[in-house]
C-alpha positions in Angstrom: -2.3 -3.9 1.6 1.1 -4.5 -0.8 1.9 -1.1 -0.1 2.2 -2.0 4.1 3.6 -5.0 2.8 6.6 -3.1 1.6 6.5 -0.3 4.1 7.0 -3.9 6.8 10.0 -5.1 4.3 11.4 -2.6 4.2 11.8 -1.8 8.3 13.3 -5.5 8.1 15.7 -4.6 6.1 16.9 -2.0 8.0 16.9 -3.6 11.3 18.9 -6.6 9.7 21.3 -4.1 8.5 21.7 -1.9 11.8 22.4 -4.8 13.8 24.6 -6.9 11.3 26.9 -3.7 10.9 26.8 -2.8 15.1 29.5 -3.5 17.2 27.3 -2.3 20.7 24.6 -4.4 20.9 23.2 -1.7 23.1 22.9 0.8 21.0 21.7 -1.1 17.7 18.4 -2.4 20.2 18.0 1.4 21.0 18.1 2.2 17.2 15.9 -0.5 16.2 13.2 0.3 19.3 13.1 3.7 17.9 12.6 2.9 14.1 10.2 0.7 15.6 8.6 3.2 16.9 8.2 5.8 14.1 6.7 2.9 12.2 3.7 2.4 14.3 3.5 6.2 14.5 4.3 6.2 10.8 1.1 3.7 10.6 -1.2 5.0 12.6 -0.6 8.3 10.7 -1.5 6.3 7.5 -4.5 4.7 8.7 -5.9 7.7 10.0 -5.5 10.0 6.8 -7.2 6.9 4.7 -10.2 7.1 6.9 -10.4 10.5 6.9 -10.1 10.7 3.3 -12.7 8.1 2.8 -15.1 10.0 5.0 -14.8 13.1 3.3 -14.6 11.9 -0.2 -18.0 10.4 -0.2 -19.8 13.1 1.8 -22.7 14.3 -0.1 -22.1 17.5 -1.7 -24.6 19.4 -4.4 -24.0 17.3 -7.5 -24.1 19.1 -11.3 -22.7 16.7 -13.3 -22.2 13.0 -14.0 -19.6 11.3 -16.4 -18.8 14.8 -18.2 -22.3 15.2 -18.7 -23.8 18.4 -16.9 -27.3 19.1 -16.0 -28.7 22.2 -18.5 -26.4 21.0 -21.9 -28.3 21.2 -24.6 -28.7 17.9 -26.9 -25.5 19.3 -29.4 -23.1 19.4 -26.3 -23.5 15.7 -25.6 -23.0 14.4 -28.7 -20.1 16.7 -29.5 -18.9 14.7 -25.7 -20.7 11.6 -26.3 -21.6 11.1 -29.7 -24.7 9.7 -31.4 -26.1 7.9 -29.2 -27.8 3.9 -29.6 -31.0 5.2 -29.2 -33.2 7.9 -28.5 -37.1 7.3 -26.9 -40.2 10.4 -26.7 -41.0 9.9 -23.0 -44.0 11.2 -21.4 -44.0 14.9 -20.1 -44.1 16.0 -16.7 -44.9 19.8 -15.4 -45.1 22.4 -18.2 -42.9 20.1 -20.7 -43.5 20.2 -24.1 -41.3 17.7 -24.7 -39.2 14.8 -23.1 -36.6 11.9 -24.6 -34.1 9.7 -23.8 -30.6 9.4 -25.7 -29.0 6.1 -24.7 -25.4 5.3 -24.7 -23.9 1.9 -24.4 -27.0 -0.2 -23.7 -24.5 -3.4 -24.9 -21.3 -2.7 -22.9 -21.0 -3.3 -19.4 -21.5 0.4 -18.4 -24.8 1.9 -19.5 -25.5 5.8 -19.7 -28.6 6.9 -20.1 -29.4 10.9 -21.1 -32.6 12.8 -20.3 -33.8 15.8 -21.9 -36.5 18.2 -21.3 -38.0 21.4 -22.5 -39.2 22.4 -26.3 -38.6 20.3 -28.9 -35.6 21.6 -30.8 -34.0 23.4 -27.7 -33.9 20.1 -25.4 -31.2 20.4 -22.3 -30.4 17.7 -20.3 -32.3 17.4 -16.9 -31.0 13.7 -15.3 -27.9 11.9 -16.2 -28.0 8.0 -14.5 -25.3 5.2 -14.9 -25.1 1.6 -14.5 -21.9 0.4 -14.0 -20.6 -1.9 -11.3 -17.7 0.1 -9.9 -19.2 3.4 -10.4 -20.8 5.3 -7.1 -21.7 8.8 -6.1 -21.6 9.6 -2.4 -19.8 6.0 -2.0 -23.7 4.2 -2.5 -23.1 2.5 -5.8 -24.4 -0.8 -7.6 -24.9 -3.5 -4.5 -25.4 -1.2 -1.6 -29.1 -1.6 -0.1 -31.8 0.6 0.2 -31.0 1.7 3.7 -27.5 2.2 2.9 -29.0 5.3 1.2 -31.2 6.4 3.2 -28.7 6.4 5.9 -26.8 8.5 4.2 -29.3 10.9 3.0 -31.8 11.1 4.8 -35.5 10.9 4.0 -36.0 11.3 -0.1 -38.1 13.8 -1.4 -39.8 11.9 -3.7 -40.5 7.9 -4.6 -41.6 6.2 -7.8 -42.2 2.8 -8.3 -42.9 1.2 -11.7 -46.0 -0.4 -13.1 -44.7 -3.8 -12.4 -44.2 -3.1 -8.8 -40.5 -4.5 -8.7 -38.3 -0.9 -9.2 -38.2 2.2 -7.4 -36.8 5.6 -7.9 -35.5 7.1 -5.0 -34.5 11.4 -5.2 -33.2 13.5 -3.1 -33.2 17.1 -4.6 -31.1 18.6 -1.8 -28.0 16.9 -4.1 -29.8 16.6 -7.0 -29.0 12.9 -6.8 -31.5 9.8 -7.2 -31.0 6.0 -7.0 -32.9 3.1 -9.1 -33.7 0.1 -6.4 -34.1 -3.6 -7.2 -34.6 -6.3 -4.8 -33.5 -4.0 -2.2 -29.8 -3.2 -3.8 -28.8 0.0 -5.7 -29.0 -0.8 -9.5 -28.7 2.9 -11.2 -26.9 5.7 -10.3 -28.3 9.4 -11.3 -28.2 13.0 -11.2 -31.0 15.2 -11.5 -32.4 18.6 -10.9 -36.1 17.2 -10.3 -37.7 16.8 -6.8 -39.0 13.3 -8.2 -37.6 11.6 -11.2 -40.0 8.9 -12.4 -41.2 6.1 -13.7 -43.4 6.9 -17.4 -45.8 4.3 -16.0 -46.1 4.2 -12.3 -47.4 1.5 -9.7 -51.4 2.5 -9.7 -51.2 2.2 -5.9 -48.1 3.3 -4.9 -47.5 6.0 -2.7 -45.5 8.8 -4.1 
């Protein structure tokens, strides 16, 4: 919005200049009609490379990485990125698993990181990388768009967990190795995975997954 702002200033000033420095009144009208002009087209120009831009910006595409972190690094490549992180939880094991933790980053600040590794004990890699952060998205869903937002987006997920409470659910769609943590119907996590179904250590007992 400022930047139209200035873009309308500015044709002002030239139209005040152009018909304060015109002797044929004709002529300045013609001039100012046809800057006129090339500021709508100019405008309409704008407006449609913004939505175009915005369009294609959030269209889903195969995600491998989130915040620097990529799926597959092994535990030494994150903290050499990352650091040590606040904390670092065994999880339950899924599959063939030996082994499953969670390196937590931030859990104080206002943008929360959370690290999943998988595998044998000593040779972890990462397998899910999720974010809470209020002006972070993927695909344009982020923290405070709904439940339907995504699955307008993205179609039917391939696999739903909800927790033992009954109040969270893990939506993921391994197509873009993406998955999104719902709350009261609103997006409250952000992730990417390379599992068909991220979930929940302890899941609803009647839920249907």
């Amino acid at each position: 919005m400022p930047v139209i702002l200035e873009i309308v200033a500015l044709f002002l000033v030239v139209a005040f200049l152009l018909l304060s420095r015109s002797k044929d009144g004709s002529k300045a009208a013609i001039s100012l009609v046809q800057i006129l002009g090339m500021f709508v087209i100019g405008l309409g120009i704008v407006g449609i490379s913004v939505i175009l831009y915005n369009r294609f910006e959030d269209r889903p595409v195969l995600m491998q990485s989130l915040d620097g972190i990529e799926l597959g690094m092994s535990e030494v490549d994150v903290t050499l990125l990352k650091g040590e992180p606040v904390s670092r939880t065994p999880l339950k094991t899924t599959d063939n698993e030996q082994y499953r933790e969670l390196a937590t980053y931030g859990a104080h600040s206002t943008t929360s990181l959370f690290v999943y590794f998988g595998g044998m004990k000593g040779a972890l890699h990462v397998d899910s990388v999720c974010m809470q952060e209020d002006t972070f998205s993927i695909f344009g869903l982020g923290q405070f768009s709904s439940e339907q937002d995504v699955l307008d987006k993205l179609g039917t997920p391939s696999g739903t967990s909800i927790n033992a409470k009954g109040t969270r659910k893990l939506l993921t769609f391994d197509s873009w190795h993406v998955a999104y943590e719902i709350q009261q119907g609103k997006v409250i996590t952000m992730c990417v995975t390379n599992k068909a179904k991220m979930a929940y250590d302890v899941e609803y007992q009647n839920a249907t997954n």
